[in-house]
Residue, then its C-alpha position, 0 to 999 in steps of 0.5 A: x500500500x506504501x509503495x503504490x502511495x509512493x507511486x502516486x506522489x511521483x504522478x504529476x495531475x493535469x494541472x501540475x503538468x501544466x504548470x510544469x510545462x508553462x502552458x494552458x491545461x486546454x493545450x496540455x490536454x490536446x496534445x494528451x489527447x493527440x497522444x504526443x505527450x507520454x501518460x497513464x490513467x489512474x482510475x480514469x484520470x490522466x497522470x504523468x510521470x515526472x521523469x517521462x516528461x522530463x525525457x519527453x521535453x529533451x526528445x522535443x528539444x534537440x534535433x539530429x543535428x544536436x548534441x544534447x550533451x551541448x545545450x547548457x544546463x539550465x541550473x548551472x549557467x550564470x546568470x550574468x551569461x544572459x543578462x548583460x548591463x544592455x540587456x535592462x530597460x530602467x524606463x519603458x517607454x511603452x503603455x500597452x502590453x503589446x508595446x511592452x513585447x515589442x520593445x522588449x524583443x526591439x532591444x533584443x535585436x538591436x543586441x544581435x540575439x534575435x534574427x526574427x523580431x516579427x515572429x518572436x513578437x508574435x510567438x510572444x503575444x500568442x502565448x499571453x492570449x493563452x493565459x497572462x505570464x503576470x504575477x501577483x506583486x508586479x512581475x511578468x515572465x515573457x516567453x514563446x511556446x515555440x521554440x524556433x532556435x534558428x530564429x533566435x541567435x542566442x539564448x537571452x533574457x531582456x529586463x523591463x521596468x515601468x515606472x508607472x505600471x501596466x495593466x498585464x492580466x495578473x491575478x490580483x488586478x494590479x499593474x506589473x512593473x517588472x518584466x522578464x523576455x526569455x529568449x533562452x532557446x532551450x526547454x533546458x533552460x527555460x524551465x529550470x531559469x525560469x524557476x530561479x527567476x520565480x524563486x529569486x522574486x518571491x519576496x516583495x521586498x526584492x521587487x521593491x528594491x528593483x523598482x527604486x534603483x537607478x541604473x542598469x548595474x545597480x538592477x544587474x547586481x541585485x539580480x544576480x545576488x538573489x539568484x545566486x542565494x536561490x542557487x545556493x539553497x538560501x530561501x529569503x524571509x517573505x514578507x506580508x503583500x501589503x509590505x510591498x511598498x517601494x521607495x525611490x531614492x534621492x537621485x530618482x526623486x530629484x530626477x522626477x521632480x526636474x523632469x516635471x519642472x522641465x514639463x511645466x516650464x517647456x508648457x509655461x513657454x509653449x502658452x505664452x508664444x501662443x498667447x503673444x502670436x494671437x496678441x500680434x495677429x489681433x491687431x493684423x486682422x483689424x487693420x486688414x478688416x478696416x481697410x476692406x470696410x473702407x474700400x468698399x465704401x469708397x466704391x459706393x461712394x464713386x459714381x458707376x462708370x457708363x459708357x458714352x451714348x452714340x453719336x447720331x448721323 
């Protein structure tokens, strides 16, 4: 009886095996159903082994022409090799989900990782019309269900902060201000990168501090410190939802407070151009209608002009 128990514990249910795979229980069970994924019934309920499916997702990964020896581990690779200083956005320009995506993958690009913009962008916003990727407490996870390596020159994450917030779809019907683009082109990185990003953000205190900082390095550094404790087995102290509260610092408070100066000085200028153009064209305008008015009745005044009668012979 213990032994089937501990059977049991090693099955994975539907809804776990979606969680594990990152994708909608409806696709799960479609490709369950197509017999493309490796399963089992348990009293008319589909279970999965958990090392199956790990065999299953390497088998999908590399192709004849890879070594699977080859692809990095995915708990094992730095951190740093995927996120360099050009790989953070600080201030997103971007107000609407697809503008996020699109920025995201732009910087992507422009950085030589990814030879596909169109596609990745499109894989990407396929994926969130599934199920949003946003998290309770501000964070996203961005990524594709297809992996396409050919159009993704290397593995890549891109880091995105917005200050004021997007709606994303997160549970708790709050603005995310954190997203993360994996581009990671492996399931053998994906999944287990993924983890430690999920592990190393699981404390509101942190994404608090990633939301104040005010430089690229400084977002840099604090990311590979957490995931280096989450590597190392150090689980940090969670703190209450309602603590997350972030603080910016003095630099980001000055910086605020001259771009909002700037804004109403540069508004003060624009008004008072506008109000002296309408000042100097009233008069103008005047004069003009003055002089037609005068015209018109200098001509009433003037005898009409008639031709001379014909002389009779």
């Amino acid at each position: 009886m213990a032994k089937n128990r501990g059977t049991e514990a090693q099955l994975l249910t539907m809804h776990e095996l979606a969680a594990y795979l990152h994708l909608d229980e409806a696709t799960v069970a479609k490709l369950v159903m197509q017999g493309k994924i490796p399963s089992l019934q348990v009293e008319r309920q589909w279970r999965f082994k958990r090392a199956a499916i790990d065999e299953w997702i390497e088998q999908q990964l590399v192709g004849d022409d890879e070594n699977f020896a080859d692809v990095p581990d995915g708990m094992k690779l730095p951190l740093e090799d995927l996120v360099p200083d050009q790989a953070i956005i600080t201030n997103l320009r971007a107000r609407t989900p697809v503008g996020v995506i699109e920025e995201l993958a732009a910087r992507a690009y422009t950085n030589g990782w990814l030879s596909d913009k169109p596609w990745f962008v499109g894989a990407v916003v396929e994926r969130e019309s599934l199920a949003s990727t946003a998290m309770e407490g501000g964070v996203a996870f961005l990524h594709t269900r297809a992996k396409d390596k050919g159009k993704i020159a290397r593995p890549f994450m891109i880091v995105g902060r917005s200050w004021e917030g997007i709606m994303f779809g997160a549970p708790d019907n709050n603005p995310t201000y954190l997203f993360f683009l994996l581009g990671l082109k492996y399931d053998r990185l994906h999944l287990p990168i993924l983890g430690r990003l999920a592990r190393a953000l699981r404390n509101s205190a942190t994404i608090a501090k990633l939301r104040s900082l005010s430089s690229p390095d400084q977002v840099r550094a604090l990311l590979l410190k957490e995931d280096a404790a989450v590597r190392l087995g150090h689980a940090p102290e969670l703190q209450e939802a309602q603590a997350f509260k972030p603080k910016l610092d003095r630099t980001l408070r000055l910086r605020a407070i001259r771009r909002l100066q700037s804004q109403k000085a540069a508004e003060t200028a624009s008004a008072e151009k506008r109000a002296a153009a309408l000042e100097e064209a009233g008069p103008k305008r005047a004069r003009a209608k003055a002089a037609k008015a005068a015209k018109a009745a200098q001509a009433l005044l003037m005898p009409p002009k008639t031709k001379p009668a014909p002389i009779k012979r």
